[in-house]
C-alpha positions as CSV (number, residue, x, y, z in Angstrom):
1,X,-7.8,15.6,5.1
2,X,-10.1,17.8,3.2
3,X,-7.3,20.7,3.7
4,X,-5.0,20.2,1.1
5,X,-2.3,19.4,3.8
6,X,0.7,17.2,3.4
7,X,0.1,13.1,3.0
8,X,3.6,11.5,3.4
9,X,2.9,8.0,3.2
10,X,5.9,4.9,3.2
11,X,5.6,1.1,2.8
12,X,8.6,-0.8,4.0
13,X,11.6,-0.9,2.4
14,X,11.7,-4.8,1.6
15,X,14.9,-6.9,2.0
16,X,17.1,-7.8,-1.4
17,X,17.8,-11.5,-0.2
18,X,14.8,-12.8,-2.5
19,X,12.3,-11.5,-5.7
20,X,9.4,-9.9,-4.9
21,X,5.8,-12.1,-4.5
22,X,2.1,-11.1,-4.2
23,X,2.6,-10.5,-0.9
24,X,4.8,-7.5,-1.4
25,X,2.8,-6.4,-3.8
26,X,-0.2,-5.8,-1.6
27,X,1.4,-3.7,0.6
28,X,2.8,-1.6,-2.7
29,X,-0.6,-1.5,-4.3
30,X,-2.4,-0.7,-0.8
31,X,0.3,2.7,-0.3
32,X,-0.2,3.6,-4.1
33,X,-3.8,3.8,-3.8
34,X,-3.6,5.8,-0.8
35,X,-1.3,8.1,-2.6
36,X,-2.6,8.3,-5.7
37,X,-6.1,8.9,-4.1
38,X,-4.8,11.6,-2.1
39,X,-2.7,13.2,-4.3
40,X,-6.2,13.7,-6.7
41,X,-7.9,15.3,-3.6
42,X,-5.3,17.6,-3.7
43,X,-3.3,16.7,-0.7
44,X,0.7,17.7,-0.5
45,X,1.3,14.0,-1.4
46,X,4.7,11.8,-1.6
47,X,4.8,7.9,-1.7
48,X,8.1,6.2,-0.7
49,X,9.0,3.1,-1.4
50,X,12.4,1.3,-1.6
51,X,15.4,-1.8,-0.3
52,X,17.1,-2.9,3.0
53,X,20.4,-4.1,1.5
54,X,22.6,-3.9,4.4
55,X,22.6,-6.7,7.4
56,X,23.8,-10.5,8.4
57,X,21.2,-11.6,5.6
58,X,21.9,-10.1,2.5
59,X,25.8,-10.2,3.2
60,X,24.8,-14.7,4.1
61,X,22.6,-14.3,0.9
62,X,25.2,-12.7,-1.3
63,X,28.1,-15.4,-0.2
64,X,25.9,-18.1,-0.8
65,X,25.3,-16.7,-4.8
66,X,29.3,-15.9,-5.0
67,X,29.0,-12.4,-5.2
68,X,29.5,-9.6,-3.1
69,X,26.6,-7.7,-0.8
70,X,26.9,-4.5,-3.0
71,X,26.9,-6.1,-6.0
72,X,24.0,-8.5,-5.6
73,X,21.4,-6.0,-4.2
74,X,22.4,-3.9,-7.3
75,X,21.4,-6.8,-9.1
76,X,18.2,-7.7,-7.2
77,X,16.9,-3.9,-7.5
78,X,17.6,-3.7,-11.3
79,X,16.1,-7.1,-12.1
80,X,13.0,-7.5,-9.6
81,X,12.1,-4.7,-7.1
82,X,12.5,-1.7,-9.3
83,X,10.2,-4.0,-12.1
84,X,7.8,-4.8,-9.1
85,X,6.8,-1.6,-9.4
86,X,5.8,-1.6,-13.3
87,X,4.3,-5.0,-12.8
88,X,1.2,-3.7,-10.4
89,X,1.6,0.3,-11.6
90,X,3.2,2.0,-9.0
91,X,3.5,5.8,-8.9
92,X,6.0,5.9,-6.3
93,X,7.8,9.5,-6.0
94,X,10.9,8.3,-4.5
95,X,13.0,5.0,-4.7
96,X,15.5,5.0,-1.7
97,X,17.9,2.2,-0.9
98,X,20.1,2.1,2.4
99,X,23.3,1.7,0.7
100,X,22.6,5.8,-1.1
101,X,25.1,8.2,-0.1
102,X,22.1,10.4,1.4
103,X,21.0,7.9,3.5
104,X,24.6,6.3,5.1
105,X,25.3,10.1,5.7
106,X,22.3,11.0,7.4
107,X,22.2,7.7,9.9
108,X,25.4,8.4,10.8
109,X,24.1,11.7,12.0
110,X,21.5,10.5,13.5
111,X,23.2,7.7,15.6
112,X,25.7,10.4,16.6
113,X,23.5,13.0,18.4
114,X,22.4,10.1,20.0
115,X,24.9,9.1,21.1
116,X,26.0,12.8,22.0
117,X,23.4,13.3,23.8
118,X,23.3,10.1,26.0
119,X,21.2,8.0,24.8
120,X,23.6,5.3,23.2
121,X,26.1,2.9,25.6
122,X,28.5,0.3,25.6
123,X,27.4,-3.2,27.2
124,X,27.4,-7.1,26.3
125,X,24.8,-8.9,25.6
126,X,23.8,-12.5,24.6
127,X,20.3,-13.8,23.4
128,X,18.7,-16.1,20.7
129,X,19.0,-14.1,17.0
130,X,16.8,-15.2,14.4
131,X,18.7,-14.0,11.1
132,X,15.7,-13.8,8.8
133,X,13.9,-11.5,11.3
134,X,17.7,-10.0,11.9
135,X,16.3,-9.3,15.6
136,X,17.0,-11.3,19.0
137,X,13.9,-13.5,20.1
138,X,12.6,-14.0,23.2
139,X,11.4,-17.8,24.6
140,X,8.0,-17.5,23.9
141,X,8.7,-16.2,20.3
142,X,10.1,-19.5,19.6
143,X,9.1,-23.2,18.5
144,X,10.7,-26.3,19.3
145,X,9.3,-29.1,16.6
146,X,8.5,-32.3,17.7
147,X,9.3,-33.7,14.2
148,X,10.7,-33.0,11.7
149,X,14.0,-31.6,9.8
150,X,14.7,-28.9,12.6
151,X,12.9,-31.4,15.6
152,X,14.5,-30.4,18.8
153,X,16.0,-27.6,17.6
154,X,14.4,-23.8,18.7
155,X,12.6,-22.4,15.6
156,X,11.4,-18.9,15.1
157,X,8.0,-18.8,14.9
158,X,7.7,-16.2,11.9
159,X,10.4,-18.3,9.7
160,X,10.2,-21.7,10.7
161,X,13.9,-21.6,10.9
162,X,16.5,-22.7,13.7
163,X,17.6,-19.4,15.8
164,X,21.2,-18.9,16.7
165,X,22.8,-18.0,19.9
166,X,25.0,-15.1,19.6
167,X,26.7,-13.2,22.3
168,X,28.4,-9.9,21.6
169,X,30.4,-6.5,22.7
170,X,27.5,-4.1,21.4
171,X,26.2,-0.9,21.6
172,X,23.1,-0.2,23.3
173,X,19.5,2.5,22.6
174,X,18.5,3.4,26.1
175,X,14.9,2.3,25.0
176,X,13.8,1.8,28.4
177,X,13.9,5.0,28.9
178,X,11.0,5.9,26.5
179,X,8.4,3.2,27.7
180,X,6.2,5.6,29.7
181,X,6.3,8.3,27.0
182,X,5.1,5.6,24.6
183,X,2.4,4.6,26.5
184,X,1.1,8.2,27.0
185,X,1.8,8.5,23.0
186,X,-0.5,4.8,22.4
187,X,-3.0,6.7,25.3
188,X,-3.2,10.5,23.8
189,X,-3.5,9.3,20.4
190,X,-5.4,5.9,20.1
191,X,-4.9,6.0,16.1
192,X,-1.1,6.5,16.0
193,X,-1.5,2.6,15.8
194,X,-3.9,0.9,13.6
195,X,-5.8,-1.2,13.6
196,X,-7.3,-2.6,17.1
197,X,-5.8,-5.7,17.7
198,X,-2.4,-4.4,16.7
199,X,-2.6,-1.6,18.3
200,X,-3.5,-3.9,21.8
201,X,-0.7,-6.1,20.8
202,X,1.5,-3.2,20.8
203,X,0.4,-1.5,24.1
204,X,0.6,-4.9,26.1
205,X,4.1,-5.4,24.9
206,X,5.3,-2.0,26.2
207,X,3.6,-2.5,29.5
208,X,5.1,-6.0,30.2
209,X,8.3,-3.4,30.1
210,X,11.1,-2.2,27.7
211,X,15.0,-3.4,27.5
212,X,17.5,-1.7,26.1
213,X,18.0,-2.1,22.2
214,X,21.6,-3.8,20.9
215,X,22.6,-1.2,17.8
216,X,25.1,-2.7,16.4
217,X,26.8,-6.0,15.7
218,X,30.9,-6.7,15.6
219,X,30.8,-10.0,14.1
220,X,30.2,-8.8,10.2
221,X,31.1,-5.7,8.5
222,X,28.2,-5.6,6.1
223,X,26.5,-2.0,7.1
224,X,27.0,1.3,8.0
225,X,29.7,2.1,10.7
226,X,29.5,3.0,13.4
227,X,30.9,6.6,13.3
228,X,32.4,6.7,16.9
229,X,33.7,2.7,16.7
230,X,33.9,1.8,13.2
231,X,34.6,-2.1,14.0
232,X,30.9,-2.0,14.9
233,X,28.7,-1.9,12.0
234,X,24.3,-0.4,12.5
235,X,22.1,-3.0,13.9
236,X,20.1,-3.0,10.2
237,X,16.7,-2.4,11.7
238,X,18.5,1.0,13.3
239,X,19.7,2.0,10.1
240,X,16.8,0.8,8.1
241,X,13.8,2.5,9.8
242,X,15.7,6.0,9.0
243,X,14.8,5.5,5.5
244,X,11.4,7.1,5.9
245,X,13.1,10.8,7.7
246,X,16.5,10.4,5.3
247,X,14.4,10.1,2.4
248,X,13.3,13.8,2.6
249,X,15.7,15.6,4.0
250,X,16.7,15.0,7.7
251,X,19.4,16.4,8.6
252,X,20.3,17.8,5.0
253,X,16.9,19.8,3.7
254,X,15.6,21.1,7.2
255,X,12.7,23.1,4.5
256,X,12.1,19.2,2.7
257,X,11.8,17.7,6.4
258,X,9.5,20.0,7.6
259,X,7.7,19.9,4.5
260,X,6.7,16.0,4.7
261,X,7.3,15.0,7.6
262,X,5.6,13.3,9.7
263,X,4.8,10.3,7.9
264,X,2.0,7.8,7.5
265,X,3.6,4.2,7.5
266,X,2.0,1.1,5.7
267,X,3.5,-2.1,7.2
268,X,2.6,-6.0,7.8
269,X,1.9,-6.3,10.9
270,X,4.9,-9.1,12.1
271,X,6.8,-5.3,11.7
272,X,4.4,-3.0,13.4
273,X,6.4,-3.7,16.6
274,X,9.5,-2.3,15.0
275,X,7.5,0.9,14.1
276,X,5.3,1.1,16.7
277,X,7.6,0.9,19.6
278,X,11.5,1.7,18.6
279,X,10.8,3.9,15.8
280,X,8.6,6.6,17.9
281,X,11.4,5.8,20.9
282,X,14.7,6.6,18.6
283,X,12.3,9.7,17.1
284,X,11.7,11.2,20.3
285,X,15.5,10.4,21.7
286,X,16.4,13.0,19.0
287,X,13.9,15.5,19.6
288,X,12.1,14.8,15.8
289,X,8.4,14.5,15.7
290,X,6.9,10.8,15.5
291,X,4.7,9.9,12.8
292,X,1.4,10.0,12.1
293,X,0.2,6.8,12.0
294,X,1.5,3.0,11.6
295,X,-1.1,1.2,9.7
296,X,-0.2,-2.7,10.5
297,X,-2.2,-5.0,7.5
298,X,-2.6,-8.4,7.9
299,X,-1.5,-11.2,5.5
300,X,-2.0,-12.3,2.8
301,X,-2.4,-16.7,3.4
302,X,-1.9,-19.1,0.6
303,X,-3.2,-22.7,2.0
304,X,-3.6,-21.0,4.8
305,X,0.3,-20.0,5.4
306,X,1.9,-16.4,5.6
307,X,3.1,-15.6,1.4
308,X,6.7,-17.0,1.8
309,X,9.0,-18.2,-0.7
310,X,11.0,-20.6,1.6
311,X,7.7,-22.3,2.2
312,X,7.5,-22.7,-1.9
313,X,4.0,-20.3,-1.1
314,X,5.6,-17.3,-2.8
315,X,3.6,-16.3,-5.9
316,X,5.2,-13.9,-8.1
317,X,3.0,-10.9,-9.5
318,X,3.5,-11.2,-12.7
319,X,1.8,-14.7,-12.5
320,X,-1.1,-13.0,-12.3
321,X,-0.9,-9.4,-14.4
322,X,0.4,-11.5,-17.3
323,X,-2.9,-13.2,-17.2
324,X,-5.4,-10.6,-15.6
325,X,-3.5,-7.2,-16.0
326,X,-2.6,-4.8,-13.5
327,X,-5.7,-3.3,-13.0
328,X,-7.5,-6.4,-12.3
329,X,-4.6,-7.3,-10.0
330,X,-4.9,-4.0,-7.6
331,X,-8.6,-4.4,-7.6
332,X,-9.2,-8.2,-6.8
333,X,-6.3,-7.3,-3.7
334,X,-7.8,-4.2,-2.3
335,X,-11.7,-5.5,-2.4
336,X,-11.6,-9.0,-1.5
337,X,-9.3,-8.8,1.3
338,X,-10.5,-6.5,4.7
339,X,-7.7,-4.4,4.6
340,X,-6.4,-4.3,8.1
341,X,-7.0,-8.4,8.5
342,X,-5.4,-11.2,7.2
343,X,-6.8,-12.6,3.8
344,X,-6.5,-15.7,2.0
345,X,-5.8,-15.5,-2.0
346,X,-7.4,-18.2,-4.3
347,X,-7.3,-18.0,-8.3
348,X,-10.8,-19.3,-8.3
349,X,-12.0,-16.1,-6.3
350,X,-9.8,-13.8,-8.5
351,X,-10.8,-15.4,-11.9
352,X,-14.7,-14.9,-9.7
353,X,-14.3,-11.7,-9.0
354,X,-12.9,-10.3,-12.5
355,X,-15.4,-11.9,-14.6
356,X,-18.4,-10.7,-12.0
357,X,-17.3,-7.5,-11.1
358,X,-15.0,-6.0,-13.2
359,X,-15.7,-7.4,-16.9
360,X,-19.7,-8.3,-16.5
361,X,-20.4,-5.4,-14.0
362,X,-18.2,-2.7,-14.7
363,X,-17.0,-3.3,-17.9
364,X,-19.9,-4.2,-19.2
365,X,-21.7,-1.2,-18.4
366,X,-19.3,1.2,-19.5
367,X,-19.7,-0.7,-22.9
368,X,-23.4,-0.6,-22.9
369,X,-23.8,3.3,-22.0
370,X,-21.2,4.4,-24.9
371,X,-22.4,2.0,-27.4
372,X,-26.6,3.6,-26.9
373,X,-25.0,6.7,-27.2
374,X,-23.4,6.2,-30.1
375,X,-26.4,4.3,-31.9
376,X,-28.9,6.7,-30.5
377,X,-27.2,9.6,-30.7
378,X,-24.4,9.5,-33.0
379,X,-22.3,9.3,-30.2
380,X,-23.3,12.9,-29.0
381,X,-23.9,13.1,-24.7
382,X,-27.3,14.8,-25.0
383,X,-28.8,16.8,-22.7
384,X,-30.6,16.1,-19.6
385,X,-34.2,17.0,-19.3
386,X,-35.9,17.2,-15.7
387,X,-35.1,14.7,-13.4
388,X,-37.4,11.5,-12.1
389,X,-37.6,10.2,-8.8
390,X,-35.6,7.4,-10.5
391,X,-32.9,9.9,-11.7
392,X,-32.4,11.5,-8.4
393,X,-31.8,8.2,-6.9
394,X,-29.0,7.7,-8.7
395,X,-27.8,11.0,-7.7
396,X,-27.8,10.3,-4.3
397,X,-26.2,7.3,-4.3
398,X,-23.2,8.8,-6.3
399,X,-23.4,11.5,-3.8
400,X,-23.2,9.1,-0.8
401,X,-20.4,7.0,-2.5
402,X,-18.1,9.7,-3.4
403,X,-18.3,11.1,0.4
404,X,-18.5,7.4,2.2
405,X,-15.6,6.3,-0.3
406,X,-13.0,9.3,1.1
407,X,-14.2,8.5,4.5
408,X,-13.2,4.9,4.5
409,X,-9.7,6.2,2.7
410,X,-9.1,8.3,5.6
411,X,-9.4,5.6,8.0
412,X,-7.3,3.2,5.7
413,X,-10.5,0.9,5.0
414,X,-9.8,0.7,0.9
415,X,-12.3,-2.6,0.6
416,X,-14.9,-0.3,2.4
417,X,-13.7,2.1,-0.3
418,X,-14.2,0.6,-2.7
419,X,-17.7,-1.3,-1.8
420,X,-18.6,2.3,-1.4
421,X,-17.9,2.9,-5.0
422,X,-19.5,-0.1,-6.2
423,X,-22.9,0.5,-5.1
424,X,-22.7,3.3,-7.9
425,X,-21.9,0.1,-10.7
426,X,-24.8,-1.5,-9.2
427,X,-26.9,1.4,-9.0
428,X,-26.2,2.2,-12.7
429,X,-26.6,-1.3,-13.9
430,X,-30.4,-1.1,-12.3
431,X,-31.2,1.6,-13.4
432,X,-30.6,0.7,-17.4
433,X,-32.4,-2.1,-16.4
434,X,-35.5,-0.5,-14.9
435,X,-35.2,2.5,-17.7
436,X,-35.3,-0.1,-20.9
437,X,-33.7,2.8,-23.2
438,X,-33.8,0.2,-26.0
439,X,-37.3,0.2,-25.7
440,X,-37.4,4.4,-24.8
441,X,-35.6,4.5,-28.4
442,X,-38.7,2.9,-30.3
443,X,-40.9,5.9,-29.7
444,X,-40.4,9.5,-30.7
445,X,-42.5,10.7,-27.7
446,X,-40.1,8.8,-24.8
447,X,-37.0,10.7,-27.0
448,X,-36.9,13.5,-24.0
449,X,-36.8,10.4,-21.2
450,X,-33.8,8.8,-23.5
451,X,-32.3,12.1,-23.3
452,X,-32.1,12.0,-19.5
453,X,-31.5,8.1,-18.7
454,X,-28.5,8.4,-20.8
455,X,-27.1,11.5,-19.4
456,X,-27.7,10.0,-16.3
457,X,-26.0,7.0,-17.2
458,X,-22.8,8.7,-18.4
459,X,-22.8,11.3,-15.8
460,X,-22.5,8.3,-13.3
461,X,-19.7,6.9,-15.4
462,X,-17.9,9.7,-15.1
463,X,-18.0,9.6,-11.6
464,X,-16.8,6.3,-11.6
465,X,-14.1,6.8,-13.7
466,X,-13.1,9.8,-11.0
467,X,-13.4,8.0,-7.9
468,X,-12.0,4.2,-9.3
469,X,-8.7,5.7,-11.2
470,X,-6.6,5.3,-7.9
471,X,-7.5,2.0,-8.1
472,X,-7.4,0.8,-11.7
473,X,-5.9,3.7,-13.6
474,X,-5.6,2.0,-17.2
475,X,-9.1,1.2,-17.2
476,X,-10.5,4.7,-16.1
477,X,-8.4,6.1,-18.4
478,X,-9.5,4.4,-21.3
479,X,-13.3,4.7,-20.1
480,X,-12.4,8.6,-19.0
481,X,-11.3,9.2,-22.9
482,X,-14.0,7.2,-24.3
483,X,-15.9,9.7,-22.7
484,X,-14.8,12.5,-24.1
485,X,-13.9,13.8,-21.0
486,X,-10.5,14.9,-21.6
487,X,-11.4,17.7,-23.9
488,X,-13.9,18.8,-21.9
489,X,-12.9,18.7,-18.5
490,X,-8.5,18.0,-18.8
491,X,-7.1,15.4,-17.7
492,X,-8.6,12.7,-15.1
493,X,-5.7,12.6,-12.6
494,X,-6.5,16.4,-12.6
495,X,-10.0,16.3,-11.4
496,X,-10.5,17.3,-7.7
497,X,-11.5,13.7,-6.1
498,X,-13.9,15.1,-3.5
499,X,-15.7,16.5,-5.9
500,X,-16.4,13.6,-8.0
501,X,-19.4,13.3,-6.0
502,X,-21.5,16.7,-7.2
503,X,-24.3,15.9,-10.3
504,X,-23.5,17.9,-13.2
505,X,-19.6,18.2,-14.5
506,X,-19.8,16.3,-17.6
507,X,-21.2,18.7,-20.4
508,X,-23.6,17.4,-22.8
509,X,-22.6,18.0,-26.4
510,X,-19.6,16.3,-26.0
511,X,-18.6,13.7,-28.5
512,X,-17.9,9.9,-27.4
513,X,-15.9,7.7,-28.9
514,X,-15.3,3.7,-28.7
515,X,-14.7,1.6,-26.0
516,X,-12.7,-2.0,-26.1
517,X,-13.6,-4.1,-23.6
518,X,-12.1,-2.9,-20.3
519,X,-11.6,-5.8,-18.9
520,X,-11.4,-8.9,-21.7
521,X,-13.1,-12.2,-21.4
522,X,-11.0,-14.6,-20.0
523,X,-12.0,-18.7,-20.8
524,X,-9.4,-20.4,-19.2
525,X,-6.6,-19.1,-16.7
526,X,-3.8,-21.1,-15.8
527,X,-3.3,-21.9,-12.1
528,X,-0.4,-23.9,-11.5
């Protein structure tokens, strides 16, 4: 995506029955790297993020807490999602929620010129209806305990919760229709569905064949009517997945729409099927482009269970930043976990990782590089003299990381990313090693050498700084203005990403200034 073109890229818009844990906050972080690193590359970018406040669950939710549906999911967004967002440093552009005016007005559109144009019925159905998934379950989707509280009963496999059988007057999505045209969409474009082994999942579903969708429900009134029969109200999953085309302008801002769409869509993958299958089927029903791509991550496992707060697993994220920081908390998540694959979080690998690899090998070195310029020359970069073998290694390994780095982003591979990156910390830390400048600063005849090993060494900070800021922006910030970079180059959101690769940018003469440890010691962290 070296062409400046538009990057549209959406996480899910999370239900307001329950605060926020980690393991929304990996899918958050994972979209805001994306974005952020795209954005600095100079792509047309746009993050969207947001809340699915309508449906059986939140209305069940809301009753159970005495209040009404409206008035808790205001209360949910203000206290915990909209604060999610500061907790882990999200630079979201856009915050929609499907009880805005632009979005109830747009779906009902939408589900109009379907139903205009054929594509929408009347018919009866009756099925099992799991109403944490809000979505009827088929028998093999289900569990039947041999002990326990629920033993007997038929459990959904996702929630571990009894299903209910519910038959109902609804109306139905002709989805059947579309299964051929999705599987010529899954065959023409083997990437509109990522990774591998969701993207087989998803093409062996559609071939085992496609029913009709039930769009709306008559037994509760908590959604958007149903403009033609307003004692229906959306199926929430119908009126939810318009988020991502009501969100910039469909049906409203045709220039908007055209503008951002398609999109690029960052989901777990127990909802790829949602996205994969009746998201591109309702697109092409009303003639609108399907998305790029729908990028299906794994999980994140505590104990080895899917994050969940009804299975007491649920870790909140500010357990961690208050301890760590956000930058600590976006890094640990996007290089210890294959991003793609399901990933088990432990404190004792994060409390690892952060004193390895961010305070002893990054931090450390950024330390170590401004302090010898300082104390050998008064905090002046000096210039470089010619180059060593040694030197040009070190080149070329920034080189190679700054261009292997955006290739993994383009595929969605942030840990490959960011190993890319890393090999230019290690490379670095080496080289001081191998170069002794402590011992080039004894002797007025090595002071030409010094000159260049430290250049070196800040010029490959400065790279780093570039290339990690999607990642941990407070801490590239701080190292990008110890620098002195700011004066001399602007700001560091404002340097072209691809080019953080090419030898050369930061001028010598420029004056540094001191560093606090980027990442802090930490004895002791509390687990529990």
């Amino acid at each position: 995506m070296s062409d400046g073109r538009s990057f549209y890229i959406t996480t899910p818009i999370f239900y307001v029955n329950d605060v926020p844990h980690i393991g929304h906050a990996y899918t958050e972080v994972a979209a805001d790297v994306l974005s952020r690193w795209h954005r600095q590359a100079g792509d047309d970018t746009w993050l969207l993020t947001g809340t699915d406040e309508h449906g059986q669950k939140i209305l069940r939710t809301a009753t159970a807490n005495g209040l009404e549906p409206r008035e808790w999911a205001d209360r949910l967004v203000a206290s915990a999602w909209k604060p999610l967002l500061e907790t882990v440093d999200i630079a979201n552009d856009d915050f929609i929620r499907t009880t805005d005016e632009r979005h109830e007005a747009a779906v009902t559109r939408f589900l109009q010129k379907l139903y205009d144009d054929g594509h929408i019925y009347a018919g009866e159905y009756e099925g099992y209806y799991c109403v944490g998934c809000e979505e009827y379950k088929q028998r093999d989707e289900l569990d039947e305990p041999l002990s326990g509280e629920y033993q007997g009963q038929l459990v959904c496999k996702i929630h571990s919760r009894p299903i209910e059988i519910l038959k109902e007057k609804n109306y139905f999505f002709r989805m059947s229709a579309f299964e051929q045209r999705l599987l010529d969409l899954y065959e023409s474009r083997p990437d509109f569905v990522q990774p591998e082994s969701v993207r087989n999942e998803i093409v062996q579903f559609v071939r085992q064949g496609l029913s009709d969708l039930s769009i709306s429900r008559s037994s509760f009134d908590w959604g958007i009517k149903v403009p033609w029969d307003p004692s229906h109200v959306v199926y929430v999953w119908f009126d939810a997945l318009l988020n991502y085309t009501t969100a910039v302008g469909y049906g409203d801002d045709p220039e908007l729409f055209a503008r951002r769409w398609p999109a690029y869509h960052l989901v777990g993958k127990d909802i790829a099927r949602f996205h994969a299958v009746i998201w591109p089927a309702m697109l092409m029903a009303a003639g609108v482009d399907v998305p790029h791509r729908v990028f299906g991550h794994g999980w994140l496992l505590v104990g080895g269970e899917k994050m969940s707060k009804s299975k007491l697993t649920g870790i909140a994220p500010s357990q961690i930043t208050d301890t760590f920081g956000s930058d600590a908390f976006r890094y640990y998540f996007m290089r210890a976990i294959s991003f793609g694959q399901d990933g088990s979080f432990s404190w004792e690998d994060l409390s690892a990782r952060y004193q390895s690899e961010l305070a002893n090998g990054f931090g450390n070195l950024a330390s170590r590089v401004i302090a010898m310029l300082q104390r050998y020359f008064d905090g002046v970069v000096p210039a470089s003299g010619a180059p060593t073998e040694a030197d040009l290694g070190v080149r070329a390994v920034v080189a190679d990381a700054a261009q292997n780095a955006d290739a993994a982003i383009e595929r969605f591979a942030i840990h490959d990313a960011l190993a890319a990156v890393w090999t230019i910390v290690d490379e670095l830390n080496g080289y001081i090693t191998e170069q002794e400048p402590w011992v080039l600063a004894k002797n007025e005849a090595d002071r030409e050498r010094l000159r260049t090993v430290l250049y070196t060494a800040a010029e490959g900070l400065r790279a780093l700084a570039v290339l990690l800021s999607p990642v941990i922006p407070k801490a590239t910030a701080a190292l990008w203005e110890a620098l002195g970079a700011e004066q001399a180059l602007g700001a560091l959101t404002a340097q072209p990403l691809r080019e953080a690769g090419r030898w050369g940018q930061l001028p010598d003469g420029i004056r540094v200034s001191a560093l606090a440890a980027l990442f802090p010691r930490i004895d002791q962290v509390a687990v529990a």
